[in-house]
C-alpha positions as CSV (number, residue, x, y, z in Angstrom):
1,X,81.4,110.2,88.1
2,X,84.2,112.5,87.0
3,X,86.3,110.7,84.2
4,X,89.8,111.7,83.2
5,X,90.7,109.6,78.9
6,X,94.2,109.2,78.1
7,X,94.1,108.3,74.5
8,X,96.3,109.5,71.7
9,X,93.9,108.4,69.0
10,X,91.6,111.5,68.9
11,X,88.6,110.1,67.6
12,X,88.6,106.9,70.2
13,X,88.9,110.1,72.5
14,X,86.1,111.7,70.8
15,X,83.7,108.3,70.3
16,X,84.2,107.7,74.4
17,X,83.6,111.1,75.3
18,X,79.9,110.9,73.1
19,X,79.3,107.8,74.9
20,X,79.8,109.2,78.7
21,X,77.7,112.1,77.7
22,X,74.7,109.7,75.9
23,X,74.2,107.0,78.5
24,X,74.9,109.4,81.3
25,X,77.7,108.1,83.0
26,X,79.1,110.9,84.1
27,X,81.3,114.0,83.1
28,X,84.8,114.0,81.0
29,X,86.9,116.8,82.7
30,X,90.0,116.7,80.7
31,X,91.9,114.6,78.0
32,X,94.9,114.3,76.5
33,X,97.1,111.6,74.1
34,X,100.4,111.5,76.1
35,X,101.7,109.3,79.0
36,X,103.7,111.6,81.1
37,X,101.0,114.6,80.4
38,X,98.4,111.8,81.2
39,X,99.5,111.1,84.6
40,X,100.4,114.7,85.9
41,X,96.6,115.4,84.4
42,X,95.2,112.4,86.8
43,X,96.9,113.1,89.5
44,X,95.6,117.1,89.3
45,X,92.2,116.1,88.8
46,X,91.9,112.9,91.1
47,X,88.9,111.5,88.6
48,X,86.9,108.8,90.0
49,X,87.5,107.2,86.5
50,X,90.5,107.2,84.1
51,X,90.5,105.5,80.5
52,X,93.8,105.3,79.7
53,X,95.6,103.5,76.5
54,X,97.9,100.7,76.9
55,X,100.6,102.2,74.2
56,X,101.3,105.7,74.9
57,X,104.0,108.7,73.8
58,X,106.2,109.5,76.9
59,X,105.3,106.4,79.2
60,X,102.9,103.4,78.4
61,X,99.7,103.2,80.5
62,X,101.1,100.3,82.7
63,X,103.9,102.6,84.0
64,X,101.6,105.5,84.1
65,X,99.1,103.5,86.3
66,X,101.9,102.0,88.9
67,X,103.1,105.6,89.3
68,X,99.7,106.4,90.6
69,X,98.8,103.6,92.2
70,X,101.6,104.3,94.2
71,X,100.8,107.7,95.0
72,X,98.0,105.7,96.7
73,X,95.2,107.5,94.4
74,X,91.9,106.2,94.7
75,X,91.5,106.4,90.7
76,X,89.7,103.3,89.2
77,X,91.4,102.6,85.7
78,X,90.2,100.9,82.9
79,X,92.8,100.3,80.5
80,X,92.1,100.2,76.7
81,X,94.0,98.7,73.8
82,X,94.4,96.7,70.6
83,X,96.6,94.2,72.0
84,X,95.8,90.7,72.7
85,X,98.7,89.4,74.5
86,X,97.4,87.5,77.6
87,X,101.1,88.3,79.0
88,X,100.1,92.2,78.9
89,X,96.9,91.8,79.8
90,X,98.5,89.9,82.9
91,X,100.8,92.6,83.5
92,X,98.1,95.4,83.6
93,X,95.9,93.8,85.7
94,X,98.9,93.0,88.2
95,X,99.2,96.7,88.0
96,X,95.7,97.3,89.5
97,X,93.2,98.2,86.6
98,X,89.6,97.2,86.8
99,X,88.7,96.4,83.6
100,X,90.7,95.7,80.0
101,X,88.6,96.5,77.1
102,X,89.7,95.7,73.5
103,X,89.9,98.2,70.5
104,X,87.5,98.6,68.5
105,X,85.1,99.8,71.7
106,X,82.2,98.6,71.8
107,X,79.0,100.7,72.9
108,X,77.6,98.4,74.8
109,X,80.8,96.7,76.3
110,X,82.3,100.1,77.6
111,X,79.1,101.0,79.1
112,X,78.5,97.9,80.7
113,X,82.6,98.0,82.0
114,X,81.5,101.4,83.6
115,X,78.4,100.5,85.4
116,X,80.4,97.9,87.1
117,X,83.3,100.2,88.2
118,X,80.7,102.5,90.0
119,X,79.2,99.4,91.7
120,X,82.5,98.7,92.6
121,X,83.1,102.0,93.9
122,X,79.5,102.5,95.7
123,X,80.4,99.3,97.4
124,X,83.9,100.3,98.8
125,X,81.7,103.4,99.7
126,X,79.1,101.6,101.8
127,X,82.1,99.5,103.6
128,X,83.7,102.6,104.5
129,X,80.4,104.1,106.2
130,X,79.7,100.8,107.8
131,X,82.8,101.5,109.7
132,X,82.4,104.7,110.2
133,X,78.7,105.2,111.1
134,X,77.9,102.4,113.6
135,X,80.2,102.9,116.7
136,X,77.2,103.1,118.7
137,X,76.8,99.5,118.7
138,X,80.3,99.0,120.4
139,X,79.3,101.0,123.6
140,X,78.9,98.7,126.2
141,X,75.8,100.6,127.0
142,X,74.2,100.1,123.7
143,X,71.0,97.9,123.1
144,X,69.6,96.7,120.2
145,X,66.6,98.6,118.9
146,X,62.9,97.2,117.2
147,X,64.7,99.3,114.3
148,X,67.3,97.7,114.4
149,X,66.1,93.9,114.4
150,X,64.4,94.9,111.4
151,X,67.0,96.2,109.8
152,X,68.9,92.7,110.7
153,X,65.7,91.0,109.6
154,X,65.9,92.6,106.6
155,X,68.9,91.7,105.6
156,X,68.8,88.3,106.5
157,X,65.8,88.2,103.9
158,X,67.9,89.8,101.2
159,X,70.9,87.9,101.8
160,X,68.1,84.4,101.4
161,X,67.5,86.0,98.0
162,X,70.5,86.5,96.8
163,X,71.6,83.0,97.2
164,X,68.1,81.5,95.5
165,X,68.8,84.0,92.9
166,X,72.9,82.4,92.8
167,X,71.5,79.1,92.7
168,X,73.4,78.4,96.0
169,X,70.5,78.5,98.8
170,X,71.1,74.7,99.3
171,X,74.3,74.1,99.4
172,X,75.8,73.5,102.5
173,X,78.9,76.2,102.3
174,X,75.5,78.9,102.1
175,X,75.2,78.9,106.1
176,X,78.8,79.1,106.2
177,X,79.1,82.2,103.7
178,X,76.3,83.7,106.0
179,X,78.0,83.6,108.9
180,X,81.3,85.0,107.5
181,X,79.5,87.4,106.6
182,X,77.9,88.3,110.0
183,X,81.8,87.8,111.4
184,X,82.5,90.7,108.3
185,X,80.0,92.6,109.1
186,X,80.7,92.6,113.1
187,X,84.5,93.8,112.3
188,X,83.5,96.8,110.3
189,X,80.5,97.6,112.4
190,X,83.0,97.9,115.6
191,X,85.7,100.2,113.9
192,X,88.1,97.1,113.5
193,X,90.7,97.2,110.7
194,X,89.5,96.4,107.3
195,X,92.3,94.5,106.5
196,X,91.1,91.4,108.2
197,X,92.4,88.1,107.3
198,X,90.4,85.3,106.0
199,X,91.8,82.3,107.9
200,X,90.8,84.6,111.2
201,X,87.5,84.2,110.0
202,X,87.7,80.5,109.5
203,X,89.2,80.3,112.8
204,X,86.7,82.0,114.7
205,X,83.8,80.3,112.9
206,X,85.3,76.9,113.5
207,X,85.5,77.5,117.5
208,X,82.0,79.0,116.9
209,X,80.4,75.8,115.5
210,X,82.5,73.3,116.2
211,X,83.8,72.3,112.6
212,X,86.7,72.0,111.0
213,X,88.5,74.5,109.3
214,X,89.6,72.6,105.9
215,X,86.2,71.4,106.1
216,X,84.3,75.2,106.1
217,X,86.8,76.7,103.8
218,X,86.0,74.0,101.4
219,X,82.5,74.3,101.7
220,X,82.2,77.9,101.2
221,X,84.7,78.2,97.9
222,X,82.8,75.0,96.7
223,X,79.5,76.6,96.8
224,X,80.9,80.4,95.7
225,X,82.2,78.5,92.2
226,X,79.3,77.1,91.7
227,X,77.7,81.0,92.1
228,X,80.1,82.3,90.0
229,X,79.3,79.4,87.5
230,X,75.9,80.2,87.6
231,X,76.0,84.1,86.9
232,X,78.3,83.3,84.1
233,X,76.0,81.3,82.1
234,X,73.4,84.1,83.2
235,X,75.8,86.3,80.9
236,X,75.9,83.7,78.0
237,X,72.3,83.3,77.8
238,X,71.7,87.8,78.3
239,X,75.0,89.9,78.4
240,X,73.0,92.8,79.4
241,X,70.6,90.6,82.2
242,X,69.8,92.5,84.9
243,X,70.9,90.0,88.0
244,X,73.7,89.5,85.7
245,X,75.1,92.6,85.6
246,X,74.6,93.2,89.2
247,X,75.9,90.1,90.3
248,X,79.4,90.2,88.0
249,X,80.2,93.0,89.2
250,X,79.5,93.5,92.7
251,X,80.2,89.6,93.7
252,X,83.1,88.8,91.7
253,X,86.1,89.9,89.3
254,X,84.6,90.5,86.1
255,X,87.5,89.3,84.2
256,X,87.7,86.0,86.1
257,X,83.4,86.0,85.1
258,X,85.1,86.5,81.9
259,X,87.4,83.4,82.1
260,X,84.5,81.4,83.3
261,X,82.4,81.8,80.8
262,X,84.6,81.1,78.2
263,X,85.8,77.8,80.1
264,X,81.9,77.1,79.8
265,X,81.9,77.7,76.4
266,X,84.7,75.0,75.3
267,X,87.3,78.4,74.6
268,X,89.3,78.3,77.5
269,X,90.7,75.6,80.0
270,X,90.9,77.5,82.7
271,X,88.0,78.8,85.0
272,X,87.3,81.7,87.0
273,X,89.2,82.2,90.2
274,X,86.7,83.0,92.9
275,X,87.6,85.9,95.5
276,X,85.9,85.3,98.3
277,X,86.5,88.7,100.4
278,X,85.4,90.5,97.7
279,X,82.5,88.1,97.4
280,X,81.6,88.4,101.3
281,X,82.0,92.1,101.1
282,X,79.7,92.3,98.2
283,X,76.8,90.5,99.6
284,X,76.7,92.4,102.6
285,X,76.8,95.4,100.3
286,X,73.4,94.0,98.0
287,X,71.8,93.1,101.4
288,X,72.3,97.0,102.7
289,X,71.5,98.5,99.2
């Protein structure tokens, strides 16, 4: 990945830069430690990354990322900063970062953060090819191949997995996840906008199998919690597990794995807020990897 730091501490600047370059996580092509410079910079380069300060000279990061976000760039930003204010912290997520990490960085944290962003990205990816690559199967002439019941087969296998590995394989709201998914997976295949609403989904599965709405909805949120509840005590017991790091990331907002994790841990009364698009979305993308 091509990263773009907007820091005006040199040696934070310097310290990520040696960290890109060691773990090889990509390539730093430019730098600088001013807010207005730092936004006409990322909108020249168009890096799949930026790092970019929450206090800055000329502009602070929060304005600098709404300018861009607005330009409709497809940037992912991680904001960095000292601060600790849960109303800033808000604020920048509102804007659309990915990730907030606290000075002093930490090796492992900011390595970690960045692993997750290009999971996020690869999976946006793979969503957009889905759409793109399969309008054979919406000819009217078009059959299903051997290859592709084993591909579905496949799938369905990995998708099993994922949910013994979640904890979630016997919860009733499983089957229901599984065939939001298919519904998910049938939109994109066909070429159909990828701005699908959720209660469409709900809707189409109740006719489907004859069940209430209220009654699915509940179901599948019930039994994504008690996923997300799950990988978060994966992360308390290993930061740096495996299935955790995959699953924080590519299932679920990694600052609401955050939350829930310190709700576990007696810090915090609130838990994490489930997304369940992004959770639908993400399955289909570990059951295609």
């Amino acid at each position: 990945m091509r990263f773009v730091i907007i820091e005006d501490d040199v040696s934070i600047r310097k310290i990520t830069c040696n960290i890109i370059k060691k773990y090889d996580l990509g390539t730093v092509v430019a730098e600088c430690g001013d807010g207005l410079e730092g936004e006409a910079i990322i909108a020249d380069y168009s890096p799949d990354v930026a790092l970019v300060d929450l206090l800055l000279p000329g502009q602070d990061g929060v304005e600098l990322i709404r300018k861009l976000k607005e330009r409709g760039m497809d940037t992912s930003f991680i904001m960095i900063s000292e601060s600790t204010s849960q109303p800033m912290i808000t604020k920048a997520y509102e804007t659309g970062i990915d990730f907030y990490i606290h000075k002093p960085i930490n090796v492992l944290e900011i390595t970690s953060v960045i692993r997750k962003v290009e999971e996020s990205r690869q999976l946006r990816t793979v969503m957009s090819l889905i759409s793109q690559t399969t309008a054979r199967y919406v000819s009217p002439d078009a059959k299903p191949t051997e290859q592709d019941d084993n591909v579905k087969r496949t799938r369905n296998t990995r998708i099993n997995r994922i949910f013994s590995e979640l904890g979630i394989i016997s919860e009733a709201g499983a089957k229901n996840i599984y065939q939001l998914a298919q519904l998910v997976d049938v939109r994109l295949s066909s070429g159909q906008n990828q701005t699908y609403q959720l209660h469409e989904l709900y809707q189409e599965l109740s006719v489907a199998i004859e069940q209430d709405v209220k009654t699915i909805e509940q179901r599948v949120r019930r039994a994504i919690a008690k996923a997300m509840q799950n990988v978060a005590n994966m992360g308390i017991e290993d930061y740096h597990d495996d299935k955790f790091e995959m699953y924080s990331g590519a299932l679920f907002d990694f600052k609401e794995i955050r939350h829930e994790m310190a709700s576990i841990q007696g810090k915090s009364a609130y838990h994490g807020k489930v997304n369940i698009k992004k959770f639908i979305e993400g399955l289909l993308f570990l059951a295609a990897e």
